[in-house]
PABAVO-981432 format. One record per residue: x, y, z of N, C-alpha, C in turn; residue number from 1; residue in one letter. Coordinates in pm, 1 decimal, padded with zeros to 6 digits, always signed. Layout:
BEGIN
node n.px: X, n.py: Y, n.pz: Z, ca.px: X, ca.py: Y, ca.pz: Z, c.px: X, c.py: Y, c.pz: Z, pos: NUM, code: A
...
% end
This chain:
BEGIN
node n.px: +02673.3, n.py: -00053.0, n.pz: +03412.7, ca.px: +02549.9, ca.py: +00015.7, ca.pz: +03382.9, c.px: +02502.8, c.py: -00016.1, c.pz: +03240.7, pos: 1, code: X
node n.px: +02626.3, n.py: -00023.5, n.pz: +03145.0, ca.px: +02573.6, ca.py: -00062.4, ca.pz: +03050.8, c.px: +02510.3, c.py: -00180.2, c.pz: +02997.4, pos: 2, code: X
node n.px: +02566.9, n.py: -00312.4, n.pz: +03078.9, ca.px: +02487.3, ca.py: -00373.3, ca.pz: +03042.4, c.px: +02380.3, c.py: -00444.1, c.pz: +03111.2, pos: 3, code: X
node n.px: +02341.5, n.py: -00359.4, n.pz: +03216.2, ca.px: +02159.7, ca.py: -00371.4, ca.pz: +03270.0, c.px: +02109.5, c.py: -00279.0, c.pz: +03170.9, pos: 4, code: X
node n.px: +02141.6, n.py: -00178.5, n.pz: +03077.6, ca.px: +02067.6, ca.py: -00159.4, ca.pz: +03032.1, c.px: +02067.6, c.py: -00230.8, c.pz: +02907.6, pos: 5, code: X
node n.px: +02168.7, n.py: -00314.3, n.pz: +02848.7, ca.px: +02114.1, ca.py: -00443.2, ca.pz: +02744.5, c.px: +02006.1, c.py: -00495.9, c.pz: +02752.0, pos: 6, code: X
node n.px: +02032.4, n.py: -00548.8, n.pz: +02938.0, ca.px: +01967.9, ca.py: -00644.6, ca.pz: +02979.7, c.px: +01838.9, c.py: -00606.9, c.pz: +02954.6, pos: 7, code: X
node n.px: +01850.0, n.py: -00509.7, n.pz: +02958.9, ca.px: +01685.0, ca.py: -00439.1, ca.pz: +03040.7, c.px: +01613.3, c.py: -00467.5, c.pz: +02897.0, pos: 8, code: X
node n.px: +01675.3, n.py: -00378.1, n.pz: +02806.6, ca.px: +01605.6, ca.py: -00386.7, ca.pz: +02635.7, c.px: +01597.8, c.py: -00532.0, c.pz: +02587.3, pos: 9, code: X
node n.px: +01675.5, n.py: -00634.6, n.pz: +02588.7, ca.px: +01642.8, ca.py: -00758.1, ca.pz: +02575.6, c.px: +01548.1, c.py: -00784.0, c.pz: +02625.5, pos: 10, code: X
node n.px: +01520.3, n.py: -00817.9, n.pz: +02758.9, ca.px: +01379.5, ca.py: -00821.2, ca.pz: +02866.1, c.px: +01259.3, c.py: -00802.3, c.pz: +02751.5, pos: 11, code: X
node n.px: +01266.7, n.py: -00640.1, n.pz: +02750.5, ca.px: +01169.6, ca.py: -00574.1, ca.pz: +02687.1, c.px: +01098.8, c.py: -00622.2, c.pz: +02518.0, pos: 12, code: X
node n.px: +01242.9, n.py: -00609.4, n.pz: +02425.3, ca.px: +01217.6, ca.py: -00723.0, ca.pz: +02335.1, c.px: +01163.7, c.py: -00831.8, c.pz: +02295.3, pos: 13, code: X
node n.px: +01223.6, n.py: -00894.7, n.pz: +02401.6, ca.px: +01156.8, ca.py: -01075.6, ca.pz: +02443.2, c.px: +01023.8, c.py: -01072.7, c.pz: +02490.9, pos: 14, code: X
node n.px: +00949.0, n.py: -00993.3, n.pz: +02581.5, ca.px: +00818.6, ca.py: -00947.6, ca.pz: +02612.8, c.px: +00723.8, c.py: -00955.4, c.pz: +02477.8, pos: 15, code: X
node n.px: +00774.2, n.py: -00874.3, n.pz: +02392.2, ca.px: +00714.8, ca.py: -00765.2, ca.pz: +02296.7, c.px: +00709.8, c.py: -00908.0, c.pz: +02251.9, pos: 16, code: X
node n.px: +00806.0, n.py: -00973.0, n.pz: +02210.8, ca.px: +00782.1, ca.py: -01119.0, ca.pz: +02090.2, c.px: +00678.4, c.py: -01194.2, c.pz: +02168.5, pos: 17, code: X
node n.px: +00661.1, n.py: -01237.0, n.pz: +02260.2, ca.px: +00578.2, ca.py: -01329.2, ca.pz: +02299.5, c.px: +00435.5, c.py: -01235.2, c.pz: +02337.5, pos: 18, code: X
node n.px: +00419.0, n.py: -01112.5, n.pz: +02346.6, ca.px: +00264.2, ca.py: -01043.0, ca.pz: +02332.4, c.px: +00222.9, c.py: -01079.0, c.pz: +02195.7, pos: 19, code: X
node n.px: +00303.2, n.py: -01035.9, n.pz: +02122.6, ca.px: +00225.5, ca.py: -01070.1, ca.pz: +01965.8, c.px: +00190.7, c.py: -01210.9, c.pz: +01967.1, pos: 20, code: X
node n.px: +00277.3, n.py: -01301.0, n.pz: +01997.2, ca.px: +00257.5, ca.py: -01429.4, ca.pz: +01968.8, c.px: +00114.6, c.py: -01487.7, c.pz: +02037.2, pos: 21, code: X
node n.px: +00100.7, n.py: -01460.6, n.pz: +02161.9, ca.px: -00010.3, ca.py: -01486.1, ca.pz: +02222.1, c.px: -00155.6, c.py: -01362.6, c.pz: +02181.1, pos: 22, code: X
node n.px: -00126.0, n.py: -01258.9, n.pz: +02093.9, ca.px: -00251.6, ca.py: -01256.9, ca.pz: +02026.7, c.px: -00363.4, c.py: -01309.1, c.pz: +01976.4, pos: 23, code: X
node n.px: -00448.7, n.py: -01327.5, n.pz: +01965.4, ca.px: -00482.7, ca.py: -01442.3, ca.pz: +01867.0, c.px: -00534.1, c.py: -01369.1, c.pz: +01751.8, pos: 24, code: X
node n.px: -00574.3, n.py: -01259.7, n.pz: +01753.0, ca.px: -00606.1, ca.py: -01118.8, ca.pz: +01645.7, c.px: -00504.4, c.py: -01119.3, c.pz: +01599.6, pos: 25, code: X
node n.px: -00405.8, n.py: -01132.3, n.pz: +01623.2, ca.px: -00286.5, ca.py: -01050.3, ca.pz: +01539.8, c.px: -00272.5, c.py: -01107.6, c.pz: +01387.2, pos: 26, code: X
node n.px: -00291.5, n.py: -01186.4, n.pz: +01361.3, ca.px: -00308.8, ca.py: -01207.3, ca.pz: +01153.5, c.px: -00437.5, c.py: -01133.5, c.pz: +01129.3, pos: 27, code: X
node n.px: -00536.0, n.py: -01118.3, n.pz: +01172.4, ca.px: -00637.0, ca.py: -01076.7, ca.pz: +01103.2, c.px: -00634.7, c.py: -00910.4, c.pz: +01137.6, pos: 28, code: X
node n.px: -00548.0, n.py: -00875.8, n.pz: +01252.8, ca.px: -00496.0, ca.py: -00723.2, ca.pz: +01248.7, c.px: -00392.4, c.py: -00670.6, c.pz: +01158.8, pos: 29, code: X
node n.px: -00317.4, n.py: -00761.9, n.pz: +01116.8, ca.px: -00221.5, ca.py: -00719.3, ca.pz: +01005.2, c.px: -00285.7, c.py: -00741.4, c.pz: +00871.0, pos: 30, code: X
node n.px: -00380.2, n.py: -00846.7, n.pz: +00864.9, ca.px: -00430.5, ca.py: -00842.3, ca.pz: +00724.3, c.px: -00546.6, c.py: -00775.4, c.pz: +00670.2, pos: 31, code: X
node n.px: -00553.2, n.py: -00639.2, n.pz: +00840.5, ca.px: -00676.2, ca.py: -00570.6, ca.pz: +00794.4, c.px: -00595.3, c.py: -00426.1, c.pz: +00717.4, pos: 32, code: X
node n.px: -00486.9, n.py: -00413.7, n.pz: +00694.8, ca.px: -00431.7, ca.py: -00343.7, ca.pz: +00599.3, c.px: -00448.7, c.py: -00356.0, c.pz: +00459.4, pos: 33, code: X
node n.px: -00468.6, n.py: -00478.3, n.pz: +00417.5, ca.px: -00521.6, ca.py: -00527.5, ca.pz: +00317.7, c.px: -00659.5, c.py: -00471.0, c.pz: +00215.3, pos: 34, code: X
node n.px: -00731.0, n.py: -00423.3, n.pz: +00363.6, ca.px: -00899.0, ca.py: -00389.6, ca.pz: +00285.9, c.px: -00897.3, c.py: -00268.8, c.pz: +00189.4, pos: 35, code: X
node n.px: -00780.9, n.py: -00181.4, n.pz: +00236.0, ca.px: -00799.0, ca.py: -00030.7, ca.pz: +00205.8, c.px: -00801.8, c.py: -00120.8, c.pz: +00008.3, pos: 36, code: X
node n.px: -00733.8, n.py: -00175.7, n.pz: +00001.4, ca.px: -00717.6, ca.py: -00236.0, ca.pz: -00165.3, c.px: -00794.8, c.py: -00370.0, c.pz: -00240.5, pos: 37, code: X
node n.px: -00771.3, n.py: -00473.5, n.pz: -00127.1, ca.px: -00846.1, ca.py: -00581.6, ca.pz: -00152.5, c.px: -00980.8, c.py: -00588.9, c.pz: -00087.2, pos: 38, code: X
node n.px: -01071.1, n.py: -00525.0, n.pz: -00023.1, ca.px: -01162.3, ca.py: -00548.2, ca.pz: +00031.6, c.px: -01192.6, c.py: -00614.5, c.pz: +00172.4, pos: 39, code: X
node n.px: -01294.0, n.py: -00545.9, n.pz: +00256.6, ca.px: -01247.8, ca.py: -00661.1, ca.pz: +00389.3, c.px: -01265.2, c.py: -00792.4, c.pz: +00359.1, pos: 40, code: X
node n.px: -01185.8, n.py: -00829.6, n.pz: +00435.2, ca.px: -01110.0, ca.py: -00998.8, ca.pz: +00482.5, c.px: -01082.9, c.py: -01043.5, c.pz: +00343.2, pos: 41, code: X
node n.px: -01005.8, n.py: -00972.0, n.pz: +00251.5, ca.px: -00976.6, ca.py: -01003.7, ca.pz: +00110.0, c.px: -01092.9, c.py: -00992.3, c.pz: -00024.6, pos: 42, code: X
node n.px: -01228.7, n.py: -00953.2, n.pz: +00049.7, ca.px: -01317.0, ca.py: -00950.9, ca.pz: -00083.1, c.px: -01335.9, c.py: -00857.2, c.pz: -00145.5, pos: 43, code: X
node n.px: -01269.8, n.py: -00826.6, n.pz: -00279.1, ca.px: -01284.3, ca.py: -00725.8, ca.pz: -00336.3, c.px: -01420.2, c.py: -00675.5, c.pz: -00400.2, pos: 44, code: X
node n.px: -01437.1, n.py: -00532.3, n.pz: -00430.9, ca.px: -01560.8, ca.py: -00534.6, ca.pz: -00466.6, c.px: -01490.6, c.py: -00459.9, c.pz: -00620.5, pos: 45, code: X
node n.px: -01414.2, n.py: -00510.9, n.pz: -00644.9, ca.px: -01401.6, ca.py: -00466.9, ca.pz: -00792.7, c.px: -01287.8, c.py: -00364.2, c.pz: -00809.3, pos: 46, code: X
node n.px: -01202.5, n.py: -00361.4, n.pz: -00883.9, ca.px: -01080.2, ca.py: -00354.1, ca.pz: -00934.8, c.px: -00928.4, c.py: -00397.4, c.pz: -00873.7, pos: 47, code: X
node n.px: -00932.8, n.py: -00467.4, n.pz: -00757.9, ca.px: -00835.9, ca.py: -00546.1, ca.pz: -00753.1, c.px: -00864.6, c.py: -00664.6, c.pz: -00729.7, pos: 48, code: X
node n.px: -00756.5, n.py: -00780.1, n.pz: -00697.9, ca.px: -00815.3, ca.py: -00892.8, ca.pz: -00687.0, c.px: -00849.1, c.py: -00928.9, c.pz: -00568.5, pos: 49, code: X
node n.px: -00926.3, n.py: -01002.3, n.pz: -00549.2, ca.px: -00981.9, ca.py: -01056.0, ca.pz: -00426.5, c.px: -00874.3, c.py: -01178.9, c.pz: -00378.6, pos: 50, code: X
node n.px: -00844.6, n.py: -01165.1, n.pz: -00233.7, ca.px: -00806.9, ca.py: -01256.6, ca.pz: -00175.8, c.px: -00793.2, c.py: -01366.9, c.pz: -00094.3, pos: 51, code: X
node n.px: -00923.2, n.py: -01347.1, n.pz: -00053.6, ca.px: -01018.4, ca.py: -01430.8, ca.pz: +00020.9, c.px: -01029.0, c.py: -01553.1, c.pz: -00051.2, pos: 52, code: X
node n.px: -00997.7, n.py: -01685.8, n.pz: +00040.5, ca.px: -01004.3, ca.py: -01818.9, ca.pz: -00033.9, c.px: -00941.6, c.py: -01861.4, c.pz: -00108.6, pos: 53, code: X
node n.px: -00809.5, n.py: -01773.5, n.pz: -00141.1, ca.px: -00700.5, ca.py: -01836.3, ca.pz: -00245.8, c.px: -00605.8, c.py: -01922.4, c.pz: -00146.0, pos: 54, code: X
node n.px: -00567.9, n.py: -02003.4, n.pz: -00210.2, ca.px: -00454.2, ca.py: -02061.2, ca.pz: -00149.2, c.px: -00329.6, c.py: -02015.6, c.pz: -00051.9, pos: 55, code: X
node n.px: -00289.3, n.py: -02034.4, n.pz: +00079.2, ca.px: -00229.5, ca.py: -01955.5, ca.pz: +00155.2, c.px: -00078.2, c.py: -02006.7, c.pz: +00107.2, pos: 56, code: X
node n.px: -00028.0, n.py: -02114.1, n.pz: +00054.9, ca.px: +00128.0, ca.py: -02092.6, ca.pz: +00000.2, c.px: +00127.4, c.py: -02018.7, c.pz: -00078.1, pos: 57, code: X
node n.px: +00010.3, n.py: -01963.0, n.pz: -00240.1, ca.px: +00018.5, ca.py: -01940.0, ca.pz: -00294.1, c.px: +00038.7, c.py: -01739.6, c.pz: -00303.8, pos: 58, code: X
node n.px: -00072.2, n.py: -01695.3, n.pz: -00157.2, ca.px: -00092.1, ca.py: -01555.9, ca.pz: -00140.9, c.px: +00098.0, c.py: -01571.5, c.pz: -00061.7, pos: 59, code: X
node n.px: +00119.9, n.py: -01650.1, n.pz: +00034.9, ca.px: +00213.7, ca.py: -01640.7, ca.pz: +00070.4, c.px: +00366.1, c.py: -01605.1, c.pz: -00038.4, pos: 60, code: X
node n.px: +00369.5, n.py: -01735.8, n.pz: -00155.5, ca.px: +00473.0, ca.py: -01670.5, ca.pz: -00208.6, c.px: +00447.4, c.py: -01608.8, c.pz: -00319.2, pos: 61, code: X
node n.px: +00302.6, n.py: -01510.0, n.pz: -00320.1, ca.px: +00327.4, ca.py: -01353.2, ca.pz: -00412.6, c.px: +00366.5, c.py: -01292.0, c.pz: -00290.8, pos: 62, code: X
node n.px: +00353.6, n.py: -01282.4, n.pz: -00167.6, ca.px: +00365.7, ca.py: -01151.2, ca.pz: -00104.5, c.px: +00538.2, c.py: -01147.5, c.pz: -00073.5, pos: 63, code: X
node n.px: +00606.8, n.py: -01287.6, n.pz: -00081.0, ca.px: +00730.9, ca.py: -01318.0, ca.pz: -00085.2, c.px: +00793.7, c.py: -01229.7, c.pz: -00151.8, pos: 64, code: X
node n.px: +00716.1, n.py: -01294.5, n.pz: -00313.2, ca.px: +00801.3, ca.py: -01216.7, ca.pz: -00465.0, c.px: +00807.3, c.py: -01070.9, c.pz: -00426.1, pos: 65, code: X
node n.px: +00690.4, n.py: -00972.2, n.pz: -00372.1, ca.px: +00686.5, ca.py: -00840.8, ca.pz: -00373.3, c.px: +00767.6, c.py: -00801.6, c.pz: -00264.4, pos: 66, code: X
node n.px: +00765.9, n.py: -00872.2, n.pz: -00157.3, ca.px: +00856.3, ca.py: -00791.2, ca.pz: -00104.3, c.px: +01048.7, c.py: -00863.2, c.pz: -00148.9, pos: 67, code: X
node n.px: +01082.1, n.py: -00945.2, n.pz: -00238.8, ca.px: +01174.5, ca.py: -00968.5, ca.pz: -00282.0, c.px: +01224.6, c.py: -00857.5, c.pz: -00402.8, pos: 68, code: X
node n.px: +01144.0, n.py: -00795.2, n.pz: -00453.7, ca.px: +01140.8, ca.py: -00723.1, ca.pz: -00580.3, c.px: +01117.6, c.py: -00851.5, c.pz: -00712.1, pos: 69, code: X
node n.px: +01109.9, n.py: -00957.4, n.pz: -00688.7, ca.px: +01108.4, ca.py: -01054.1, ca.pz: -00760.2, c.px: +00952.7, c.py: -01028.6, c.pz: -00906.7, pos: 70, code: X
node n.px: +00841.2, n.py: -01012.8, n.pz: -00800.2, ca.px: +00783.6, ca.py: -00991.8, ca.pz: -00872.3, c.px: +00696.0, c.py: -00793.8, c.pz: -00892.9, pos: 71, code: X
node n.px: +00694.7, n.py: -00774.8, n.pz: -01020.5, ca.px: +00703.1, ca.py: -00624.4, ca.pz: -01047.7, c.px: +00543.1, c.py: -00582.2, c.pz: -00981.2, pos: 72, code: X
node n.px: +00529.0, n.py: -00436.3, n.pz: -00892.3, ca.px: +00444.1, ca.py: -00407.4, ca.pz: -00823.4, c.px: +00451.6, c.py: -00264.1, c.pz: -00833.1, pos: 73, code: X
node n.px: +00347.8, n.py: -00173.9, n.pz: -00843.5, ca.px: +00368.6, ca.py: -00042.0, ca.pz: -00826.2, c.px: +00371.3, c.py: +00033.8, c.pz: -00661.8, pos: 74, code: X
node n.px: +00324.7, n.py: -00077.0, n.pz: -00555.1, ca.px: +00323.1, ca.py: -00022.8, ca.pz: -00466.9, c.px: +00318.7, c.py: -00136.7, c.pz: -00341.7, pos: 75, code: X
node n.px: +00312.7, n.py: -00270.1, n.pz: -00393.7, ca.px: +00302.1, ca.py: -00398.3, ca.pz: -00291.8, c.px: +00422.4, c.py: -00395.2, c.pz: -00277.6, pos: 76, code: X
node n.px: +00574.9, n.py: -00407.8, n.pz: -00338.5, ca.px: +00664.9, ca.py: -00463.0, ca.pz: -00300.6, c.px: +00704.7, c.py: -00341.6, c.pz: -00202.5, pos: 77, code: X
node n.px: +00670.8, n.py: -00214.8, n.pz: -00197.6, ca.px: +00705.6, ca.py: -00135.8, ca.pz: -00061.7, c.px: +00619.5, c.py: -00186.6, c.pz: +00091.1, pos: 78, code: X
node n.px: +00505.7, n.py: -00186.5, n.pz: +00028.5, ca.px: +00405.9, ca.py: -00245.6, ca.pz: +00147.4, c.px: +00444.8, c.py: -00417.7, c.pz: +00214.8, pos: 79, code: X
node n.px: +00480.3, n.py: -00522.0, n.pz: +00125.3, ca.px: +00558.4, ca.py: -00636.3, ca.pz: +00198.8, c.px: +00673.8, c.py: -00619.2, c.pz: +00264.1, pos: 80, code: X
node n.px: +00781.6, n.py: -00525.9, n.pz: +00205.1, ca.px: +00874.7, ca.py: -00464.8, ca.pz: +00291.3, c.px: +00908.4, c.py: -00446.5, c.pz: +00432.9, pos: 81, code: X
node n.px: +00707.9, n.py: -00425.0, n.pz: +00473.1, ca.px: +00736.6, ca.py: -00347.0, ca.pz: +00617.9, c.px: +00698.3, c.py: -00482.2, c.pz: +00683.2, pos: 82, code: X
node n.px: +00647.9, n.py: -00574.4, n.pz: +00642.2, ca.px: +00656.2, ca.py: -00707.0, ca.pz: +00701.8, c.px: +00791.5, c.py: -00790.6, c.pz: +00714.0, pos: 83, code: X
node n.px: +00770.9, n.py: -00862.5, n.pz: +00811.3, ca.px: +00861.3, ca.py: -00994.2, ca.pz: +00842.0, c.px: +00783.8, c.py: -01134.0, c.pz: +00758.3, pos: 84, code: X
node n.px: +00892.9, n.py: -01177.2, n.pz: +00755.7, ca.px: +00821.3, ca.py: -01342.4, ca.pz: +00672.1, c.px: +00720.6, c.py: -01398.8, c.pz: +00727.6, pos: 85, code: X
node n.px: +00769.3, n.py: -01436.3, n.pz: +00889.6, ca.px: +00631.4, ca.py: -01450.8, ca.pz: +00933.2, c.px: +00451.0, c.py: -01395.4, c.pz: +00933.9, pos: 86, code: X
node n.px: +00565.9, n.py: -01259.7, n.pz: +00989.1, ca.px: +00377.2, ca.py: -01173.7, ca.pz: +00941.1, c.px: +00312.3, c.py: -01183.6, c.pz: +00785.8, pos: 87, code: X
node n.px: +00389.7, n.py: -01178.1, n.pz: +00743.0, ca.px: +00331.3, ca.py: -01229.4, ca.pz: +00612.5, c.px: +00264.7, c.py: -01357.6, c.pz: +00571.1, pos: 88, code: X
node n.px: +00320.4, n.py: -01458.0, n.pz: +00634.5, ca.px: +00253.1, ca.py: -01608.8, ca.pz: +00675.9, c.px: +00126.6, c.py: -01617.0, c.pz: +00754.8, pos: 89, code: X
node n.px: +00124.9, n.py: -01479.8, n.pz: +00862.0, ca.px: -00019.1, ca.py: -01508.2, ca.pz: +00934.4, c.px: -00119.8, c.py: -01451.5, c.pz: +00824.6, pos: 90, code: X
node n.px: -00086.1, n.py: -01322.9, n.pz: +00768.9, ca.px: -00157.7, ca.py: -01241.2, ca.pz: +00697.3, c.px: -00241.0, c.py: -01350.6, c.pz: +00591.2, pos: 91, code: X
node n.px: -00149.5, n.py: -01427.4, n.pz: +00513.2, ca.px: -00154.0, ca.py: -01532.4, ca.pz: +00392.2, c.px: -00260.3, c.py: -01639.5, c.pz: +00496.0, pos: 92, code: X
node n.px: -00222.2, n.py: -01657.1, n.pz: +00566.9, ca.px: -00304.2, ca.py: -01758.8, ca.pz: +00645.3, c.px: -00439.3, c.py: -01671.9, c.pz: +00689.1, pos: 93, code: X
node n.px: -00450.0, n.py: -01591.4, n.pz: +00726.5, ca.px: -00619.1, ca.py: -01522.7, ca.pz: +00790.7, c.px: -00688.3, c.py: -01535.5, c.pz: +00624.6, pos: 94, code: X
node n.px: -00634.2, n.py: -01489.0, n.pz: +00590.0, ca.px: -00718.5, ca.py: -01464.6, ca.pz: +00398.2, c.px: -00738.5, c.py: -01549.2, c.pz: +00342.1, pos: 95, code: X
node n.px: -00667.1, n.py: -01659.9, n.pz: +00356.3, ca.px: -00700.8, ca.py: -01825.5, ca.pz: +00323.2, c.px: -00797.2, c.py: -01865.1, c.pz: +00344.6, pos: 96, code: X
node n.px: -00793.3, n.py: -01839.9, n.pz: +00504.1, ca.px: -00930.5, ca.py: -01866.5, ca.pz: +00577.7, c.px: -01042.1, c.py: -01783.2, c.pz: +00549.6, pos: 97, code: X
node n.px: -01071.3, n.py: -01688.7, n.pz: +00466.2, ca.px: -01197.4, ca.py: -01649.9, ca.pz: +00469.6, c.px: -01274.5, c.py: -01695.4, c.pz: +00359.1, pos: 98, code: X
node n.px: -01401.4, n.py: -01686.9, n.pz: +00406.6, ca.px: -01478.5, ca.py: -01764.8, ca.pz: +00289.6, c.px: -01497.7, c.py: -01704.0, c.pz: +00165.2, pos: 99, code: X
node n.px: -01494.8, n.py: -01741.2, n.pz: +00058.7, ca.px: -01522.2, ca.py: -01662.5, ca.pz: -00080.0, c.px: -01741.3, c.py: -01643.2, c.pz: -00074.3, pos: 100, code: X
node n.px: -01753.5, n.py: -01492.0, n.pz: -00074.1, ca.px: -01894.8, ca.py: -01502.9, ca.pz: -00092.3, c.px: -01946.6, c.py: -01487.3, c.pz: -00209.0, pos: 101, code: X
node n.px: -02077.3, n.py: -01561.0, n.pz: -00241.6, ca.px: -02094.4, ca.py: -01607.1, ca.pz: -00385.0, c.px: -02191.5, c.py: -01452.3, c.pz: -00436.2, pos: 102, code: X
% end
């Protein structure tokens, strides 16, 4: 019994990984956490920085440092935390992609 019910939660697991994956929203749903601080799709309208159009290795390894403790944050290195490396790679990647407006 016990282990159909492994089985069963593996199943379920393995599901769950490949729904996200076949999202195609899913970076620009995780990087809409972002707006409450940086503005939507990264454009700030003034007092933090804007992230829209920066370089995606570069947003990628600050969001690294913060959630490493590497680099000092009053409240990002808790918020990268709740990410995986990857999600953090799509996130870095949707914000890349948006256009900087002039």
């Amino acid at each position: 019994m016990k282990l159909a019910h492994a089985f069963a939660l593996t199943c379920l697991l393995g599901a769950a990984g490949v729904a996200a994956a076949a999202d195609p929203n899913l970076a620009r749903n995780l990087a809409a956490t972002c707006a409450n601080c940086h503005g939507t799709d990264g454009r700030s309208v003034g007092g933090m920085d804007s992230l829209a159009g920066e370089p995606r290795d570069r947003l990628l390894q600050k969001l690294l440092a913060f959630k490493s403790g590497e680099r000092p944050a009053t409240i990002m290195h808790q918020i990268a935390r709740g990410y995986s490396d990857e999600q953090l790679a799509l996130i870095a990647g949707h914000l890349a992609a948006q256009r900087v407006r002039d």
